[in-house]
N, C-alpha and C positions, 0 to 999 in steps of 0.2 A: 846679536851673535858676534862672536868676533873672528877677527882678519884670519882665513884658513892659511895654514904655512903649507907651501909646497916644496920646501926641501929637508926633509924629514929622513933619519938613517935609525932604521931598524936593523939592529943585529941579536945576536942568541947571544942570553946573559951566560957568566963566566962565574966561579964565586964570589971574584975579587968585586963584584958589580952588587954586592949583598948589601953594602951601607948605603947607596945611593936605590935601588928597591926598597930597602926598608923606611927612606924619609920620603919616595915618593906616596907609598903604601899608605902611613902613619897621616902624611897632610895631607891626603884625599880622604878617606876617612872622618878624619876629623869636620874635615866642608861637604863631605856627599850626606854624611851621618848623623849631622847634629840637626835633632829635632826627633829621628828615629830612635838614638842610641843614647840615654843619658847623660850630659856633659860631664861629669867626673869620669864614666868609662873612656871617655875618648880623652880627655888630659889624663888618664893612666897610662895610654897606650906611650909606649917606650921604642924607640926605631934602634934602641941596642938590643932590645929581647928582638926584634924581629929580623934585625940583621944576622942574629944566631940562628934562629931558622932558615932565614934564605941562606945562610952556606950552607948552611945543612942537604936543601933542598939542592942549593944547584952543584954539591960536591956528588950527589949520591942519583941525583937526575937520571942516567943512564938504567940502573936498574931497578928505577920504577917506572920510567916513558915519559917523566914529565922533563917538556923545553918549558925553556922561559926564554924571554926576548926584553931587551930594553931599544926605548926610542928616545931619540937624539934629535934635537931641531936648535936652533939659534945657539949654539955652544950649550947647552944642558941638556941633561936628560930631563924628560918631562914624561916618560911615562914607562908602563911594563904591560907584558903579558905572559899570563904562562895556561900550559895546557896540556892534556895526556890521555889515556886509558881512563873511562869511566871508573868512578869509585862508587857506585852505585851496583848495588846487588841483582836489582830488578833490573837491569837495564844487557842487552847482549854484548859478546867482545868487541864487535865491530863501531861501537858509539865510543865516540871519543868525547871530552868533559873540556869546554872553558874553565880554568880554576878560579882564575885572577884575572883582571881587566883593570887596570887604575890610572888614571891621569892627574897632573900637577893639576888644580882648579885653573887658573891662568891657562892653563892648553884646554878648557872643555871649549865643545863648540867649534872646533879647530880643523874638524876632520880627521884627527891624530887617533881616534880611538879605532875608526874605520880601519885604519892602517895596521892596526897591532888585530882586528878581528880579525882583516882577511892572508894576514901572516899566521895568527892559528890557526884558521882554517884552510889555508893550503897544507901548512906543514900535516894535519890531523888525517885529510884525503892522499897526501903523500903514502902514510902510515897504512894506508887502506883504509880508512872507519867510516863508513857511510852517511853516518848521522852525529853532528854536535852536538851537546846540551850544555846550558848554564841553570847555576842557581843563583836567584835574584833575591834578595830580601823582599817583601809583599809589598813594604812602604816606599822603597828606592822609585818612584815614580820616574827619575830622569833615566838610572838605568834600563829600568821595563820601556821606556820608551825608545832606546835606542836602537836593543835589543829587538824591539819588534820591527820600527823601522827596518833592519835588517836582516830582516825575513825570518826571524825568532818565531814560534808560537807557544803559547803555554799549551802544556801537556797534561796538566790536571794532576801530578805531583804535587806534593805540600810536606813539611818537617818545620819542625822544631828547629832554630838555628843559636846556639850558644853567643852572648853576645855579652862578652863584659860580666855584669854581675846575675843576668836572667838569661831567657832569651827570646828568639822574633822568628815569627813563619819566613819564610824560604818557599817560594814557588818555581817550577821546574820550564824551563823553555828548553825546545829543540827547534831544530834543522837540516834537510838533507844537505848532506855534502856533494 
């Protein structure tokens, strides 16, 4: 495991914060992913197409509920998070949704991910919502692990999850807040 940093600065991303989300998104990915997700889908992935969505997302942020957060340690950003109003049908208003969770590979291990969970999850019990959830791809074995460690449980949820050119089950974890 490596060296945990303990001077880390989390703040709420801004649009201007959309190209640095989108190469941290894109190289995580590419190291959480390969073996799950085809290697030509993850060299297609583009951090210009995704920097256009994350403006998108943190210009218009307010009226749909989702925050996003980036985190800052040793002069870089090494990671993000963002989080909001369940998008799930079946689920009540009160449950709030991890969206995003991603780390530079270099920062796993680090305790940085901890850091950016329990910044959603204060900000989501700020909001009022009693209960978290995330979706995890089925194969993400490090995410499911982290996630449980952190007092995650699967909920017996499952979907179909679009992924490049197919797609991969998704399993549903929750949490009281």
């Amino acid at each position: 495991m490596s060296e945990r940093i303990t001077r880390a600065v989390i703040r709420r991303a801004q649009p201007g914060d959309a190209a640095t989300i989108a190469r941290v998104e894109v190289d995580s990915w590419r190291a959480a992913y390969l073996g799950l997700i085809p290697a030509s889908d993850l060299n297609a992935l583009s951090t210009q197409a995704r920097e256009a969505i994350w403006r998108r997302i943190l210009s218009h942020g307010a009226a749909t509920g989702t925050r996003a957060w980036t985190l800052h340690a040793e002069d870089a950003a090494l990671g993000f998070a963002s989080a909001g109003p369940t998008r799930d049908d079946d689920e009540p208003l009160d449950v709030g949704e991890l969206y995003t969770l991603y780390l530079l590979p270099a920062a796993w291990g680090r305790g940085l991910g901890a850091a950016l969970l329990d910044t959603a999850q204060s900000d989501l019990a700020r909001r009022r919502h009693r209960t978290m959830t995330i979706w995890v791809l089925e194969g993400n074995t490090r995410a499911r692990r982290f996630y449980e460690l952190s007092g995650f449980t699967r909920d017996g949820a499952r979907r179909p999850a679009r992924v490049g050119a197919g797609s991969l089950p998704e399993v549903r974890y929750r949490r009281a807040l």
